[in-house]
C-alpha positions as CSV (number, residue, x, y, z in Angstrom):
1,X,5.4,10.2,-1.0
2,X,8.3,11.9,1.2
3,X,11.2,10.1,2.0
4,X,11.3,9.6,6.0
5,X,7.3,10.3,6.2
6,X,7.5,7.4,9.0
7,X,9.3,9.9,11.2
8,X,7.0,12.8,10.8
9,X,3.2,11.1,10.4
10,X,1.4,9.5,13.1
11,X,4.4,10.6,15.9
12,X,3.1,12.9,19.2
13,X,5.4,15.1,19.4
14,X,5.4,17.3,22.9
15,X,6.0,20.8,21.2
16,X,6.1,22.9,18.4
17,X,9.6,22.9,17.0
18,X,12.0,21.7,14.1
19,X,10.9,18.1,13.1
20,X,13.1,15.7,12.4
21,X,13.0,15.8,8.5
22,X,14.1,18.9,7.2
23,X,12.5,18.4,3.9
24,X,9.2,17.9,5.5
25,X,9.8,21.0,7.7
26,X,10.6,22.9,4.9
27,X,7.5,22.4,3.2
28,X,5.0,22.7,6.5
29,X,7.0,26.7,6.6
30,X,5.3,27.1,3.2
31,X,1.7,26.6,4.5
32,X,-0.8,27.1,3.8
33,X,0.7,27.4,0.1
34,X,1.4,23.8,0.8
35,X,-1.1,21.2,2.5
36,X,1.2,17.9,3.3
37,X,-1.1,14.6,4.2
38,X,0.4,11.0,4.6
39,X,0.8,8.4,1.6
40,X,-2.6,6.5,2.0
41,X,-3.7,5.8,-1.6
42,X,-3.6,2.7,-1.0
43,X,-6.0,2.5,1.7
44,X,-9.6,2.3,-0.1
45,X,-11.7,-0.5,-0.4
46,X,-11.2,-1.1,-4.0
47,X,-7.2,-0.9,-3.8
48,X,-7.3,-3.5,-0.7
49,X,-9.5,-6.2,-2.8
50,X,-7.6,-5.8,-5.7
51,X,-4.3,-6.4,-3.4
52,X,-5.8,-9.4,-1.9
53,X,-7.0,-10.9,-5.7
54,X,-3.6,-10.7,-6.8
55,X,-2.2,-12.3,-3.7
56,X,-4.6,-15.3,-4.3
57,X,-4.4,-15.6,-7.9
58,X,-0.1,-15.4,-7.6
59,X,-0.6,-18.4,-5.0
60,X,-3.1,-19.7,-7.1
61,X,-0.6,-19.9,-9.7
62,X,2.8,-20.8,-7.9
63,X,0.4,-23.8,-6.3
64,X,-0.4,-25.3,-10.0
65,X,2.5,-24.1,-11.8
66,X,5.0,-23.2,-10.0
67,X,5.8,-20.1,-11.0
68,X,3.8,-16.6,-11.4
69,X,3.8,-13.8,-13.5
70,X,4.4,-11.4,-11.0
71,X,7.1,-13.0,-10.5
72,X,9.9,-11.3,-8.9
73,X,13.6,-11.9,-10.1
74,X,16.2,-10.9,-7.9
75,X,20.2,-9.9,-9.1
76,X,22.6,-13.2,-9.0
């Protein structure tokens, strides 16, 4: 993952110049040394069913327990 990636994947952009991440831009001058795709790991079949398991065992659980083990504690 880069930091900013929103602004620089999936924008039209009317001409070639400077984008708006210099990090990003920094690493497109090293191509092709340096090949830079968008943060879709999560994006397969097997990752989405195993996201939507969890959701509906956590519900699951907060439903007849209230609580779940995934759980998440926020500072006081």
């Amino acid at each position: 993952m880069l930091p900013h990636e929103q602004d620089v994947f999936f924008k039209q952009f009317d001409a070639w110049g400077p984008l708006p991440d210099t990090d990003i831009q920094s690493l497109i001058n090293m191509y092709p040394r340096v090949l830079i795709t968008p943060h879709i790991g999560s994006n397969t079949d097997e990752a989405v069913a195993n996201m939507v398991e969890t959701s509906f065992k956590n519900f699951n659980e907060i439903l007849t327990t209230g609580t779940s083990s995934n759980l998440l504690k926020t500072p006081n």
